[in-house]
C-alpha positions as CSV (number, residue, x, y, z in Angstrom):
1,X,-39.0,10.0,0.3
2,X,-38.7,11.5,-3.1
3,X,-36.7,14.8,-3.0
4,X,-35.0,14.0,0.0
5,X,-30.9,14.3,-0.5
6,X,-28.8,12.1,2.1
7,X,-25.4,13.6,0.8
8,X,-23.2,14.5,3.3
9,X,-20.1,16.4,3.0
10,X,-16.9,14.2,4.9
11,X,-14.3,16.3,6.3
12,X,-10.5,15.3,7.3
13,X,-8.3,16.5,10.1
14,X,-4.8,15.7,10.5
15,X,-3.8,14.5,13.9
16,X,-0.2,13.2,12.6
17,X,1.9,13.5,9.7
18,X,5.1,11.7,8.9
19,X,7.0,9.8,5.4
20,X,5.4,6.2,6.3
21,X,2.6,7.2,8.8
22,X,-0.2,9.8,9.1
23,X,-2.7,9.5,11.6
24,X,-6.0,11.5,10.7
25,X,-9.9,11.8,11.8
26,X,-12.6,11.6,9.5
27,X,-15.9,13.0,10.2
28,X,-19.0,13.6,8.7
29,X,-19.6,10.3,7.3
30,X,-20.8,7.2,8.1
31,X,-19.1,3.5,8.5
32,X,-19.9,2.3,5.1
33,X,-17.6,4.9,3.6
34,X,-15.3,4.7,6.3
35,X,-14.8,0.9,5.5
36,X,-14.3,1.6,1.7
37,X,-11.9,3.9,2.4
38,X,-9.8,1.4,4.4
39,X,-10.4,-1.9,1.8
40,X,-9.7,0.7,-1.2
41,X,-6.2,1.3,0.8
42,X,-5.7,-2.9,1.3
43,X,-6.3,-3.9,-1.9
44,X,-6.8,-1.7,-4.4
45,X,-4.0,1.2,-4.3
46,X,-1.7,0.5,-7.1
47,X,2.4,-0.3,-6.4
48,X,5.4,-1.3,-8.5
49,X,7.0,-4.8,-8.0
50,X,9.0,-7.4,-10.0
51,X,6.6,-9.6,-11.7
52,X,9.1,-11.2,-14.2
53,X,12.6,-12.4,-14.0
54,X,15.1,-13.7,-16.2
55,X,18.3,-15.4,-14.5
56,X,21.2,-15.6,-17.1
57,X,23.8,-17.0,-14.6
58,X,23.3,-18.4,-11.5
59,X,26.1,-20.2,-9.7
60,X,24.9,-19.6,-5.9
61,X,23.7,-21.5,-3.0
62,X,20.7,-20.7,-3.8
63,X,18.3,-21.8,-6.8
64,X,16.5,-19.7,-9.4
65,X,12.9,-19.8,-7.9
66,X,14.3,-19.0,-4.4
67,X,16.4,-15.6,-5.7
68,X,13.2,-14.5,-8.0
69,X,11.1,-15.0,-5.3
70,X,13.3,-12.5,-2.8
71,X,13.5,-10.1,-5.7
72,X,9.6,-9.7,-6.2
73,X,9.6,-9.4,-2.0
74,X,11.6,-5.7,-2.4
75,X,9.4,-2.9,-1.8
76,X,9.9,-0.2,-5.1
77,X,9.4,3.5,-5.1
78,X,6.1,3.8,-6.6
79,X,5.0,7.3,-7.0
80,X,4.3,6.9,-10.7
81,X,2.3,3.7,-10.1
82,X,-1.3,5.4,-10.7
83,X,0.2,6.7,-13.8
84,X,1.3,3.5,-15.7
85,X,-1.0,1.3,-17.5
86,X,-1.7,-2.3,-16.2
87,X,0.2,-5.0,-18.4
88,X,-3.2,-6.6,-18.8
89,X,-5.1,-3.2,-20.0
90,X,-1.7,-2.4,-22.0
91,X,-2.3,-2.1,-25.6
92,X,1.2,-0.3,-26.5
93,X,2.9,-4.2,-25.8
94,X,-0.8,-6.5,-26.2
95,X,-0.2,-7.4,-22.4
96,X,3.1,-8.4,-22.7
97,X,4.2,-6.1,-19.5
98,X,7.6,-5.1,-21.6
99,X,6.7,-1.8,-22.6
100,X,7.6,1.4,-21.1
101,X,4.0,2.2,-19.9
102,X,3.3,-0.8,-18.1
103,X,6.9,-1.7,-16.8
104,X,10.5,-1.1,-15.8
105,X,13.5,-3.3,-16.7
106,X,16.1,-4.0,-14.0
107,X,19.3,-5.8,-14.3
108,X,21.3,-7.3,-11.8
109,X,25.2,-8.6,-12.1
110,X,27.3,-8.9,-9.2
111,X,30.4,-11.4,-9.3
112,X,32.7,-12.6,-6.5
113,X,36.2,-13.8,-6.9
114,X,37.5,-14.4,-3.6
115,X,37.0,-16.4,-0.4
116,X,35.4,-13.3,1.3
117,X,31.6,-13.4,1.2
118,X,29.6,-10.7,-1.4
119,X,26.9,-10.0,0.0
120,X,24.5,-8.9,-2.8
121,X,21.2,-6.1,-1.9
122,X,19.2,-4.4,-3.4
123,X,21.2,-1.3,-3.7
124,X,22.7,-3.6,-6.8
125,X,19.9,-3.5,-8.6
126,X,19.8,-1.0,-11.5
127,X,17.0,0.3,-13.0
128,X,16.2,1.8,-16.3
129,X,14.3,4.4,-14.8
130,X,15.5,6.8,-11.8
131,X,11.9,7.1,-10.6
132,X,11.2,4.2,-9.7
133,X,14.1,1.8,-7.2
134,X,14.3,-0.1,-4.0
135,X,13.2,1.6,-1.3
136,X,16.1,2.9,1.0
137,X,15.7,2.2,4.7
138,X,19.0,3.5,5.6
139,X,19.7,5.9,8.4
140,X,19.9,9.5,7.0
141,X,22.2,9.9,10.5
142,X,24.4,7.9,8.8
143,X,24.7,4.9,11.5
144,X,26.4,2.1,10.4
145,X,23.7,-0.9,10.2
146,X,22.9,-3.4,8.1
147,X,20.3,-1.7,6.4
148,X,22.8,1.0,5.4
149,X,23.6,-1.8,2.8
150,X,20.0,-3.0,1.4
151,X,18.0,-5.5,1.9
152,X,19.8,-8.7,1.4
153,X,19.2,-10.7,-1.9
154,X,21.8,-13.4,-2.0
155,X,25.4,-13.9,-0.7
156,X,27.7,-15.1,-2.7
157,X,31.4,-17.0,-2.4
158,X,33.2,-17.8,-5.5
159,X,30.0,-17.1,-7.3
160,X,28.2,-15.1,-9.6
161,X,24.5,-14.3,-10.3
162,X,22.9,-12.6,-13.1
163,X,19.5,-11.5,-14.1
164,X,16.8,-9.1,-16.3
165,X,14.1,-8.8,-13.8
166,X,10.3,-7.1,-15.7
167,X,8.5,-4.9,-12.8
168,X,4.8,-4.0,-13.8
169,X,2.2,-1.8,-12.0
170,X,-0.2,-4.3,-9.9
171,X,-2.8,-4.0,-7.0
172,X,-3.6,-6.6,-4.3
173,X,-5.9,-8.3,-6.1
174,X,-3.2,-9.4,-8.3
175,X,-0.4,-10.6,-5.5
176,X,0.1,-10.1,-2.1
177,X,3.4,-8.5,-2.7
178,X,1.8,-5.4,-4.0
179,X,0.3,-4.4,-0.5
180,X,1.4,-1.2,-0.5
181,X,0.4,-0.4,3.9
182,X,1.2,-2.8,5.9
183,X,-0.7,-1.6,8.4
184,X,-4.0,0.3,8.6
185,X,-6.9,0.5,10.7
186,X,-10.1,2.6,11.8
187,X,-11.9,2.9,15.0
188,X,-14.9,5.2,16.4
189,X,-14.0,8.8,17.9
190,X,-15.5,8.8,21.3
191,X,-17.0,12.3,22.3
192,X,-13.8,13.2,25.3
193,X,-10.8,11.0,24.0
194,X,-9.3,11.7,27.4
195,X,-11.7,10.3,29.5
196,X,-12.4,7.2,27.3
197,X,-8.8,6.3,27.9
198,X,-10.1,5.3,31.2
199,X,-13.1,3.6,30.6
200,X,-12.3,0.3,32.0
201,X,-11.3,2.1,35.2
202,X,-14.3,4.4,35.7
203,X,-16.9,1.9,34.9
204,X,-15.4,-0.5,37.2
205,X,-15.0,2.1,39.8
206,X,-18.6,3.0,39.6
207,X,-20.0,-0.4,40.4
208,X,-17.7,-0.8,43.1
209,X,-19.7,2.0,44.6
210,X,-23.0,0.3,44.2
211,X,-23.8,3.0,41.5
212,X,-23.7,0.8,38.1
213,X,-24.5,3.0,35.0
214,X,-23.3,6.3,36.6
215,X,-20.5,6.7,33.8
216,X,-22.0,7.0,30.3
217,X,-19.6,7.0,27.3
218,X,-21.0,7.4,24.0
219,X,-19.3,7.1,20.6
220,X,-19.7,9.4,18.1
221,X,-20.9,7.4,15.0
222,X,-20.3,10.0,12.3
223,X,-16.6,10.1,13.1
224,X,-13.1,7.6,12.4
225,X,-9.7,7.9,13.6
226,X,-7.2,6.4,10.4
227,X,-3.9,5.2,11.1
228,X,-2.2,4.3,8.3
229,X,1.5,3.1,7.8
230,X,2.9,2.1,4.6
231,X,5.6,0.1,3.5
232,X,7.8,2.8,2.2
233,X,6.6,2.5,-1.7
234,X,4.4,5.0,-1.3
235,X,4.3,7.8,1.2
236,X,1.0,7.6,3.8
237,X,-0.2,11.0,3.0
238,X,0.2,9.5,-0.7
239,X,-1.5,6.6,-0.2
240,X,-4.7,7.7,1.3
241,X,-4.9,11.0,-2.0
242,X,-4.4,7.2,-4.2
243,X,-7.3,5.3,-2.3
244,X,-9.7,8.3,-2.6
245,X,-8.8,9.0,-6.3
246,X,-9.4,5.3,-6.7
247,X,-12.7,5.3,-4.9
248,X,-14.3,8.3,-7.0
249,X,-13.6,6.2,-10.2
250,X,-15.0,3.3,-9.2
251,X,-18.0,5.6,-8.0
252,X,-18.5,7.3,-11.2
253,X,-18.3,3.9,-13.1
254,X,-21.1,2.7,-11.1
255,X,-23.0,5.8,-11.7
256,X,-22.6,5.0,-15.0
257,X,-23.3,1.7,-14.7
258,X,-26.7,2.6,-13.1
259,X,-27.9,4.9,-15.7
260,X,-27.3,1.8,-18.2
261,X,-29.5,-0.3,-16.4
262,X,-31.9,2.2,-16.1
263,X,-32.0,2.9,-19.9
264,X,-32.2,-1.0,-20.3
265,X,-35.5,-1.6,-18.2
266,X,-37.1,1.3,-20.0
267,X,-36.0,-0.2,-23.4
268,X,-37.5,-3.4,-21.8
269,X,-40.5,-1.6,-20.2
């Protein structure tokens, strides 16, 4: 009906809030927007990752392909991902992903003279800009572990490795490696959280009674409970501020594309 408006105004309430994880409800809405929210997070939130590598020297177990593959597997600190270019859409380099908007150069040497094994991590890798490194899973308590050291590239024996490594802002759609959650998911709020717990129970307990249908439990299809968790590139409360800005552009780009079609059938008209 002409004049009729079906905006709706979505509203957010933190449940949990930590670095990597943030649980929150979102109400007001329905699933359509719910569900782009979520894809938007999979695939479309921007992240930092090595794309290129050059090995120099390489006198390890292991072969070239093997080592470039582990290196492009590293999570990176990505909080200036949204704010670099795409090597593709770079026009400062013509796509060549070697420019300081669209990438960041790493270098890797590590040598090992002895019979001792070297074991070489990430926390070796040096970057050409501070804002953007490995991530560091180390315990701030300050337990000794084995991810007080890195993650684990290569180990090297009377060996010596090294390489010029090229990392460039990508999404999903580009590699897999650029996930930057690895896990996120959605489901309906139910109107008493506490009792729905016990659904199973309850409903089963009513028909044991003879009384089938005497528990009712209803969801509440305007509201969705998030729970995201991200690989440590990005911080959760991060990511999701990323997938909304994200979703708004690609919302006004269709409202622009809209009004273009419009203007072409009345040309055509």
């Amino acid at each position: 009906m002409e004049g009729v408006s079906y905006q709706r105004f979505p509203k957010v309430k933190i449940r949990e809030l930590k670095g990597d994880y943030v649980k929150f409800e979102l109400r007001d809405t329905d699933a359509s927007i719910a569900n782009a929210l979520r894809r938007v997070m999979i695939a479309e939130v921007p992240t930092i990752a090595i794309d290129l590598v050059e090995i120099e020297v390489n006198s390890s177990v292991l072969n070239d392909e093997f080592i470039a593959h582990r290196l492009g597997l590293i999570p990176l600190t990505s909080e200036r991902a949204m704010s670099m270019r795409f090597s593709r859409d770079c026009d400062a380099c013509d796509g060549d992903g070697q420019c300081e908007y669209c990438s960041v150069e790493f270098h890797l040497r590590a040598k090992c003279i002895s019979d001792q094994t070297l074991d070489v991590t990430s926390k070796d890798l040096y970057s050409s800009d501070h804002t953007v490194v490995p991530v560091d899973f180390s315990d701030p308590a300050g337990y000794d572990s084995s991810e007080q050291k890195g993650i684990i590239i290569v180990k090297l024996r009377r060996a010596r490795i090294e390489t010029e490594s090229h990392r460039q802002k990508r999404d999903w759609q580009g590699s897999c490696k650029m996930v930057s959650c690895g896990n996120r998911n959605f489901h309906v709020v139910v109107v008493d959280p506490e009792a729905y717990t016990y659904d199973d129970e309850v409903i089963k307990k009513a028909e044991a009674m003879g009384k089938p249908g005497l528990v009712d439990i209803r969801a509440k299809e305007d509201s969705f409970i998030f729970t995201v968790e991200s690989t440590g590139a990005i911080k959760a409360s991060q990511l999701v501020l990323n997938a909304i800005e994200v979703l708004n552009k690609s919302w006004m780009l269709f409202a622009c594309q809209r009004i273009q079609w419009k203007l072409m059938i009345n040309l055509v008209s």
